[in-house]
C-alpha positions as CSV (number, residue, x, y, z in Angstrom):
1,X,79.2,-24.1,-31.7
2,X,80.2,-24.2,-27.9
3,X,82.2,-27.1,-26.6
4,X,78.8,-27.6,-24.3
5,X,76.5,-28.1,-27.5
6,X,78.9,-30.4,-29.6
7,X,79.0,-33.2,-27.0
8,X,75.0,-33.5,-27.1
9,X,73.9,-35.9,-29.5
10,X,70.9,-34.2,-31.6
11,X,67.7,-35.9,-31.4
12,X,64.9,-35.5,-34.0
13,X,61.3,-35.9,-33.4
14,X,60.4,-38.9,-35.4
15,X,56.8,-40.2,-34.1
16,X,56.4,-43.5,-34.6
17,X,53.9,-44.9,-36.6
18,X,52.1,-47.2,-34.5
19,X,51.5,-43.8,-32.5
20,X,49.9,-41.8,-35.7
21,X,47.6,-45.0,-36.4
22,X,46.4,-45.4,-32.9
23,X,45.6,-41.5,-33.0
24,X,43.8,-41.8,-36.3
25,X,41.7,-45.1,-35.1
26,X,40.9,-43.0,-32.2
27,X,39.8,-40.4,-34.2
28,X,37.4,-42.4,-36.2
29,X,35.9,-44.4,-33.4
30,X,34.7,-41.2,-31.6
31,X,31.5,-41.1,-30.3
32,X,30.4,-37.3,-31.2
33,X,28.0,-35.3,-29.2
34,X,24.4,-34.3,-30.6
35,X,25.3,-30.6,-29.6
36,X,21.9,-29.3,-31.0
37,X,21.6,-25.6,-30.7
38,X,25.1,-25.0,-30.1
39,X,25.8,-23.4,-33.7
40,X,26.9,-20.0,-32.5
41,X,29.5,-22.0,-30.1
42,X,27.4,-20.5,-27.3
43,X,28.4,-23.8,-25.0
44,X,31.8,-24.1,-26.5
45,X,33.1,-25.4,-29.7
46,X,30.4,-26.4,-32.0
47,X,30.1,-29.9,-33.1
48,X,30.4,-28.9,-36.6
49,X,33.8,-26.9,-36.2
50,X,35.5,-29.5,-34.5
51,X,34.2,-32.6,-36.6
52,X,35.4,-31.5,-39.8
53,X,38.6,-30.8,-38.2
54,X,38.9,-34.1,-36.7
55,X,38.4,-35.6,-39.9
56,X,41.0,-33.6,-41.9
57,X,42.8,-34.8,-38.8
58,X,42.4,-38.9,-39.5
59,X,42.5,-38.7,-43.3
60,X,44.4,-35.5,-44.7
61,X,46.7,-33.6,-42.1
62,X,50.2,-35.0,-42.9
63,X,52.2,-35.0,-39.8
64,X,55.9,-36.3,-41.4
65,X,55.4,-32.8,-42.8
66,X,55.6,-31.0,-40.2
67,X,58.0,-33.3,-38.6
68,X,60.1,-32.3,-41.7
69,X,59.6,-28.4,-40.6
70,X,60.5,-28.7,-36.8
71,X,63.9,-31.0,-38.1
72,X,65.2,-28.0,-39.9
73,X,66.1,-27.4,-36.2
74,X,68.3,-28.6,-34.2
75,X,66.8,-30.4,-31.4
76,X,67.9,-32.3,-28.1
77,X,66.6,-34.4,-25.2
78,X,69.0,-33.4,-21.9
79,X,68.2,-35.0,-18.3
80,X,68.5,-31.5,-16.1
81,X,68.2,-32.8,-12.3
82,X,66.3,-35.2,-12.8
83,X,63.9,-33.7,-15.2
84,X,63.5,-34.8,-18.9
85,X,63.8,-32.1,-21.1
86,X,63.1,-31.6,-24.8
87,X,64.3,-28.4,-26.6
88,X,65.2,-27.0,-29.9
89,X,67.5,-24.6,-30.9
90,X,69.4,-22.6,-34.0
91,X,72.5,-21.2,-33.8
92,X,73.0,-17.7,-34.2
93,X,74.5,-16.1,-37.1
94,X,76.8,-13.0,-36.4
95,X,79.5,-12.1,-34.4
96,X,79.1,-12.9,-31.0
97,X,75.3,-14.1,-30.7
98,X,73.6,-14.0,-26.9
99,X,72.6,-17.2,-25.5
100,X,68.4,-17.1,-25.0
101,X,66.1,-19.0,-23.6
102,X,62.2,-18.7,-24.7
103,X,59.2,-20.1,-22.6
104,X,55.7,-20.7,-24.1
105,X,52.7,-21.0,-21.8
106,X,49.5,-23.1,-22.3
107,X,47.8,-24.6,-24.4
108,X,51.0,-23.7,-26.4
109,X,53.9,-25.5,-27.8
110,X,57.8,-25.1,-28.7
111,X,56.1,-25.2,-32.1
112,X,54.9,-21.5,-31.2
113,X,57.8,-19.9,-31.3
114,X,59.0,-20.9,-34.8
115,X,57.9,-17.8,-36.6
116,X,60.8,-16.0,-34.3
117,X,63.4,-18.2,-34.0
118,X,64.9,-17.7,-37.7
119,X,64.7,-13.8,-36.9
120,X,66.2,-13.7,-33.7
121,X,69.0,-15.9,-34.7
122,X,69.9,-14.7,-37.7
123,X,68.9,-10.8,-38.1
124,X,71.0,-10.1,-41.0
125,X,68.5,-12.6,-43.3
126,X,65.9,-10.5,-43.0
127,X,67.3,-6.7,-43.2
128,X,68.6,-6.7,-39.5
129,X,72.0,-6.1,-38.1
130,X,74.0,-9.6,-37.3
131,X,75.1,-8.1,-33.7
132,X,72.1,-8.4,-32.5
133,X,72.1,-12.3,-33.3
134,X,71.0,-14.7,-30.5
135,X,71.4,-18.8,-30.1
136,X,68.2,-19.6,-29.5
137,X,67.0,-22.3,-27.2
138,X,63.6,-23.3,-27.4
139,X,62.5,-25.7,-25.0
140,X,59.0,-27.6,-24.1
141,X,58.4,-26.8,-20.7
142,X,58.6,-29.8,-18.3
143,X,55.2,-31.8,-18.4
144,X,54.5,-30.4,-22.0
145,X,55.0,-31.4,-25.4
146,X,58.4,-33.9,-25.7
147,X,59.7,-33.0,-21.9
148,X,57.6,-35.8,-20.6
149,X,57.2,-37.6,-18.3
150,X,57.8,-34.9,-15.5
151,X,57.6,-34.7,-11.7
152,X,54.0,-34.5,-10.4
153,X,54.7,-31.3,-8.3
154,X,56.2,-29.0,-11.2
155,X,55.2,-25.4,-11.5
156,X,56.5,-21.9,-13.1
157,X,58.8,-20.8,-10.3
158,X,60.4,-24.8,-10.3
159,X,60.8,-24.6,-13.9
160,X,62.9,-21.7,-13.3
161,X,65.4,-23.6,-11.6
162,X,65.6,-26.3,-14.0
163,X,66.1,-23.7,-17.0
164,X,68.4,-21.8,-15.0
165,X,70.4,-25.3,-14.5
166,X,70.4,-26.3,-18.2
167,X,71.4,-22.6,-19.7
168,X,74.3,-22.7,-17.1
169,X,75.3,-26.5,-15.8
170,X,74.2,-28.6,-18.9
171,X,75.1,-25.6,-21.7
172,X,77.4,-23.3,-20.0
173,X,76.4,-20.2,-20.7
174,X,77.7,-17.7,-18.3
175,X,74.8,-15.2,-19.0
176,X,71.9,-15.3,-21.2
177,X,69.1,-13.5,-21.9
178,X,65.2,-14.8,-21.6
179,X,61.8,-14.5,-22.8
180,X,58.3,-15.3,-22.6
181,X,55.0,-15.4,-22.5
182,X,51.8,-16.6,-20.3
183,X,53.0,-19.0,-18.1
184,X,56.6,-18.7,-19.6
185,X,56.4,-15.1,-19.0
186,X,56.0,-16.3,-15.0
187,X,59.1,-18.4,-15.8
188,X,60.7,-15.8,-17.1
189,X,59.8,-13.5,-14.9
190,X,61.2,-15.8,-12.0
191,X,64.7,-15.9,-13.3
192,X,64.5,-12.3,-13.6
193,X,64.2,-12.6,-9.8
194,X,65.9,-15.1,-8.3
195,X,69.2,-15.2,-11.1
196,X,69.4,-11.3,-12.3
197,X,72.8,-11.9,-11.7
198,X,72.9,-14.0,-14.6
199,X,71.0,-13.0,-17.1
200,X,71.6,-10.0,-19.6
201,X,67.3,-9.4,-19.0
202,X,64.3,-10.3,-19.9
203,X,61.3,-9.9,-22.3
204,X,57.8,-11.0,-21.2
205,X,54.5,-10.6,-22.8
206,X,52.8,-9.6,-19.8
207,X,54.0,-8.4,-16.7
208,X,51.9,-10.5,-13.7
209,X,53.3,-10.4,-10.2
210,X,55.0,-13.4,-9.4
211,X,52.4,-14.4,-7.0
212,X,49.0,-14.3,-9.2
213,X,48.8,-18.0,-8.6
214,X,48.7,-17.6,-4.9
215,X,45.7,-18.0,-2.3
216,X,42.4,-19.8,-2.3
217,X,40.9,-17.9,-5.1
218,X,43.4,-18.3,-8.1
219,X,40.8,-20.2,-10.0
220,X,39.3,-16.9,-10.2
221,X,40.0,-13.9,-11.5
222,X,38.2,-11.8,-9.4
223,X,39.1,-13.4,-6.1
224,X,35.1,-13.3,-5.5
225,X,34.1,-10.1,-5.6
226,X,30.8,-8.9,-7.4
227,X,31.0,-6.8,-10.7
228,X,30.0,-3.4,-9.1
229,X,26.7,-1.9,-10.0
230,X,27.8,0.7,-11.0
231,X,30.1,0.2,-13.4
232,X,29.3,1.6,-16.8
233,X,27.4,-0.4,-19.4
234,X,30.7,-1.2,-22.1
235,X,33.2,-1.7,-19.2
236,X,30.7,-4.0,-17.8
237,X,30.6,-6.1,-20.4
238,X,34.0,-6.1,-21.3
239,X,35.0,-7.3,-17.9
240,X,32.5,-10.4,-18.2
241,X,33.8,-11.2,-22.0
242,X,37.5,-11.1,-20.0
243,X,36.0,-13.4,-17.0
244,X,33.9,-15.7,-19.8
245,X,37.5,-15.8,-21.6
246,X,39.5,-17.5,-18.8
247,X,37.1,-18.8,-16.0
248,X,36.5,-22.3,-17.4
249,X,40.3,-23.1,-18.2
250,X,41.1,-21.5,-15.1
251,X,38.6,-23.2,-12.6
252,X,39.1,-26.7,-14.0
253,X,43.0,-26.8,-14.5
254,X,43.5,-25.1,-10.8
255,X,40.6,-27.8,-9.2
256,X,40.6,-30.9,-11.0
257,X,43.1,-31.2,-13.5
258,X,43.7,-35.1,-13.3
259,X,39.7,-35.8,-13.4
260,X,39.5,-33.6,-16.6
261,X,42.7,-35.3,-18.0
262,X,41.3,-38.9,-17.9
263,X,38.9,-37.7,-21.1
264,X,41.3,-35.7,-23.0
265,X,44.4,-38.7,-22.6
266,X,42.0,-40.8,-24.1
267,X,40.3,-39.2,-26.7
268,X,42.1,-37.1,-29.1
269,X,38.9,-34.9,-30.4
270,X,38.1,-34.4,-26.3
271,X,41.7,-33.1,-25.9
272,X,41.4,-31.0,-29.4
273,X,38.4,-29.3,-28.0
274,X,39.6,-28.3,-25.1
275,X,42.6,-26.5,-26.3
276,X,40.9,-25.3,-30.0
277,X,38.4,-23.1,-27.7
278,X,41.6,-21.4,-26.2
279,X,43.4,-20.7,-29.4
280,X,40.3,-19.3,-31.0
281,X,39.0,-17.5,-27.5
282,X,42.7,-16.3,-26.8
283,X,43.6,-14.9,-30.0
284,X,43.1,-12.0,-32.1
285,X,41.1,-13.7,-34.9
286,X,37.7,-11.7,-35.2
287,X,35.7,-15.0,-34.4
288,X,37.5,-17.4,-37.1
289,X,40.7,-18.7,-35.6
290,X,41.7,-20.2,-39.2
291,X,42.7,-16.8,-39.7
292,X,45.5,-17.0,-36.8
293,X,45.8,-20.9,-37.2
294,X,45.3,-22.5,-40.3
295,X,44.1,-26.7,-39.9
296,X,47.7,-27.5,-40.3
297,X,48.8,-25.2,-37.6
298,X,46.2,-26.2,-35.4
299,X,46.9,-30.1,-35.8
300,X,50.4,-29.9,-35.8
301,X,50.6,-28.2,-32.2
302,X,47.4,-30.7,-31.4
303,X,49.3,-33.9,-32.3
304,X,52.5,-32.5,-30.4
305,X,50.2,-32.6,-27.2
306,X,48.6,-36.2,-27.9
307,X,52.3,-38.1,-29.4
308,X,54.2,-36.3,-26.0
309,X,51.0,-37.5,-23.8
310,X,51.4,-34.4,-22.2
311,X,48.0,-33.1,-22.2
312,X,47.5,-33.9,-18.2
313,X,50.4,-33.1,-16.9
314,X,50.8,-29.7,-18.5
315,X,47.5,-29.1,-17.5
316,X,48.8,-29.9,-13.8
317,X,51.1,-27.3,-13.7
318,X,48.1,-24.6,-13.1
319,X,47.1,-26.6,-9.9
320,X,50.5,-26.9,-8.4
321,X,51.1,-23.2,-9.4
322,X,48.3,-22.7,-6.7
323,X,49.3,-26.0,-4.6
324,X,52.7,-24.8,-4.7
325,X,52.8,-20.9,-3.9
326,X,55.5,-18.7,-4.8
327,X,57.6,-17.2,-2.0
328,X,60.7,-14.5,-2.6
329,X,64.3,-15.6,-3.1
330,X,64.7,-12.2,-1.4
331,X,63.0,-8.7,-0.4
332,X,65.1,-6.1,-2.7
333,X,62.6,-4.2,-4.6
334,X,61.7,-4.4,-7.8
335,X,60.8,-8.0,-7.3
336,X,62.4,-8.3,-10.6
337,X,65.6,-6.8,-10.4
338,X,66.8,-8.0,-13.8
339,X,66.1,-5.4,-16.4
340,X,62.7,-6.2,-18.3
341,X,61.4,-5.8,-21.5
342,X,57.2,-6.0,-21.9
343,X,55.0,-6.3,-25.3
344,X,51.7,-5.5,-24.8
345,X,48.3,-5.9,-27.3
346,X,45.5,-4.4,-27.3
347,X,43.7,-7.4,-27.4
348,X,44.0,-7.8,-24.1
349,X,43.2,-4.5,-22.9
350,X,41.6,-4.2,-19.5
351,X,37.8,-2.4,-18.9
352,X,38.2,0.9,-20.1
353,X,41.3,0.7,-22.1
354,X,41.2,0.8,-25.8
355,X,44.9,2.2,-27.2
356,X,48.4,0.5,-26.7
357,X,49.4,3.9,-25.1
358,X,46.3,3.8,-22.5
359,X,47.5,0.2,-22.0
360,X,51.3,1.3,-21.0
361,X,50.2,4.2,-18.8
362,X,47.9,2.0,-16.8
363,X,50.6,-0.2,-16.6
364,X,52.7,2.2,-15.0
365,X,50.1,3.5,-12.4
366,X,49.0,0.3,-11.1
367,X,51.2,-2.0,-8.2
368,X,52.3,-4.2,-11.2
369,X,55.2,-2.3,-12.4
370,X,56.8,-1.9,-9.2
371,X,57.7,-5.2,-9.2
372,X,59.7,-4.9,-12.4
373,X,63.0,-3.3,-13.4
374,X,61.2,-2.3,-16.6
375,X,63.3,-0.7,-19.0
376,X,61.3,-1.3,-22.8
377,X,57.6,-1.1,-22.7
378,X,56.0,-1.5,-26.3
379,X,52.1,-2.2,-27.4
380,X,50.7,-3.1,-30.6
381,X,47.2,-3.1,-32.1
382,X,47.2,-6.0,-33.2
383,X,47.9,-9.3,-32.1
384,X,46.5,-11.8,-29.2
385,X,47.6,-13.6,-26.5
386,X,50.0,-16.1,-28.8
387,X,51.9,-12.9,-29.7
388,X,55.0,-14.3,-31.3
389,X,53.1,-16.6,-33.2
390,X,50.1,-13.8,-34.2
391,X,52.7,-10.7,-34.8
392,X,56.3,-12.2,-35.4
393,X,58.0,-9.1,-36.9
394,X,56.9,-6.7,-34.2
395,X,57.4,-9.2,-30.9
396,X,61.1,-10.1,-32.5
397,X,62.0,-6.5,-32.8
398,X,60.5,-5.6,-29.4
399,X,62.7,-8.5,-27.6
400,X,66.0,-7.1,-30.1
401,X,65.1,-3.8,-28.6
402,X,65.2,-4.8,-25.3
403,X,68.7,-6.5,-25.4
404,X,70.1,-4.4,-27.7
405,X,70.5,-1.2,-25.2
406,X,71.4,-4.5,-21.9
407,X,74.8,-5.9,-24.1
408,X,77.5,-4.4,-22.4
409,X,79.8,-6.8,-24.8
410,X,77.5,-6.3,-27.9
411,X,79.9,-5.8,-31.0
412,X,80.1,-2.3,-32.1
């Protein structure tokens, strides 16, 4: 343990529970939607879905459960500059682990990366090699989950900064390594930029340019511009399932995150809605998310929203990505000078891709991967957008691969 970690004082969640019964009463007293005709989900989640999950929710789903699961970690709440901060973390097992830093996206949680953190900390357990070991630091981003309350203006490229601070200032890690994915891929992807100095790489999920959040169309992903005519039946309507996919979450949280907010801070099965449709839309589930997320799964990261009242301000951070734009820390090219690792799924294949090696060579021919020092480029059949959650085994050895060939110290 480094002389950094030993003089924090570990801090377990522990919910209180006044703050379970108030959720549950909530829960009961809600005032539930007619919804008739919605029972292929065609205008969002159907009432059926989400009330028997809401009532597993008040009078089955046991939460000191999975409070028991995320305490088998180590976890910590650090003030970094000012910002409240709430992460987890294992120690690695072998003989000279990497310090590294994972960020999830939204609507994710910490909670999403726990299928990794046991491999990527201690390889050995499960038929690796113990060099490769990392200490793995697993925070909720600031304005999600337990990092709350947080500063109204915080976006990805300001998170940066504050992760940067807390891997070097509050933990003293020379150099460490990062990953992530959605918005933490961003965040990841920004400390690639502006502290490749400092970091051993990084592994990202997607591989966005830094500034997909800039201009006065971010809301949408097609800046405006028409479908074309033209365009081929099945690549037609794969590019409006993509646009249907992300255009509501998109529009709303870029807009009018706070009017949105005042609903879903106040009623737990409003806020379950709201992120339910993106785990189920999001993943690579073939229509029945319970095969991705079972009710437990789904609840536990649903309750780590509502106890952190973090729903709104995590929502925030897609407006002041916009509000906020990213500008360079400098003009070297790549963008990204720290060497970069991608995992790709076919999942979320453009129009007119439909293999993991289509995926990569498009990749390479389009403006994108100029931006990056791209050094490991992997894609996989399956999985969806929560990729570490959705295929653990392959996303762990995909980040090991990355690092493996960037450790100039790595043990031999």
């Amino acid at each position: 343990m480094s002389a950094a970690i030993a003089r924090l004082a570990q801090d377990p969640i522990a919910v209180t529970d006044d703050v379970l019964d108030d959720l549950r009463s909530r829960i009961r007293s809600t005032r539930w939607l007619t919804d008739d005709g919605n029972e292929d989900g065609h205008y969002g989640v159907p009432r059926t879905t989400l009330q028997e999950l809401a009532e597993y929710w008040a009078d089955g789903y046991d939460w000191r459960a999975a409070e028991r699961a995320m305490n088998a970690y180590e976890h910590y709440r650090v003030d970094v500059s000012g910002v409240p901060i709430h992460f987890m973390r294992k120690a690695g097992v072998g003989p000279a682990p990497t310090p590294l830093i994972l960020s999830h996206g939204w609507p994710w949680t910490f909670w999403h990366w726990s299928k990794v953190i046991d491999r990527l900390a201690d390889p050995g357990a499960f038929g690796g090699d113990p060099a490769d070991a990392f200490e793995v630091i697993v925070p909720s981003l600031p304005g999600f989950g337990y990092s709350t309350p947080t500063a109204p203006d915080m976006n990805f490229w300001k998170i940066a900064d504050v992760w940067h601070n807390l891997m070097t200032e509050v933990l003293g890690h020379q150099k460490y390594a990062a990953g992530g994915c959605d918005v933490g891929a961003l965040i990841t992807g920004q400390l690639g930029h502006k502290y490749a100095d400092e970091l051993y790489g990084i592994h990202i999920g997607s591989a966005l340019k830094l500034d997909f959040f800039n201009g006065d169309r971010a809301w949408d992903l097609s800046g405006g511009r028409p479908i074309p005519e033209d365009m081929p039946a099945p690549l037609r309507a794969r590019q409006v399932a993509i646009e249907r996919r992300n255009a509501v979450h998109l529009a709303a949280q870029v807009l009018a995150p706070s009017t949105l907010a005042y609903g879903l801070s106040d009623s737990p099965v409003g806020m379950l809605a709201w992120i339910l449709e993106r785990w189920d839309k999001w993943s690579d589930d073939d229509g029945d998310v319970l095969t991705v997320f079972d009710r437990d799964d789904i609840l536990t990261h649903a309750t780590i929203y509502w106890t952190g009242q973090s729903i709104g301000s995590s929502m925030r951070t897609y407006a002041n990505n916009n509000r906020y734009p990213w500008t360079p820390s400098h003009d070297r090219v790549p963008v990204i000078e720290a060497p970069t690792g991608i995992t790709f799924v076919d999942y979320e294949n453009p129009p007119g891709i439909t293999t993991s090696e289509e995926r990569i060579d498009s990749f390479l021919a389009s403006d994108r991967a100029a931006w990056y020092n791209h050094t490991s480029i992997t894609g996989h059949p399956k999985g969806g957008h929560f990729t570490p959650w959705e295929i653990p085994e392959d996303w762990a050895n995909d980040l090991v691969k990355t690092f493996r060939a960037l450790r100039t110290d790595r043990p031999s």
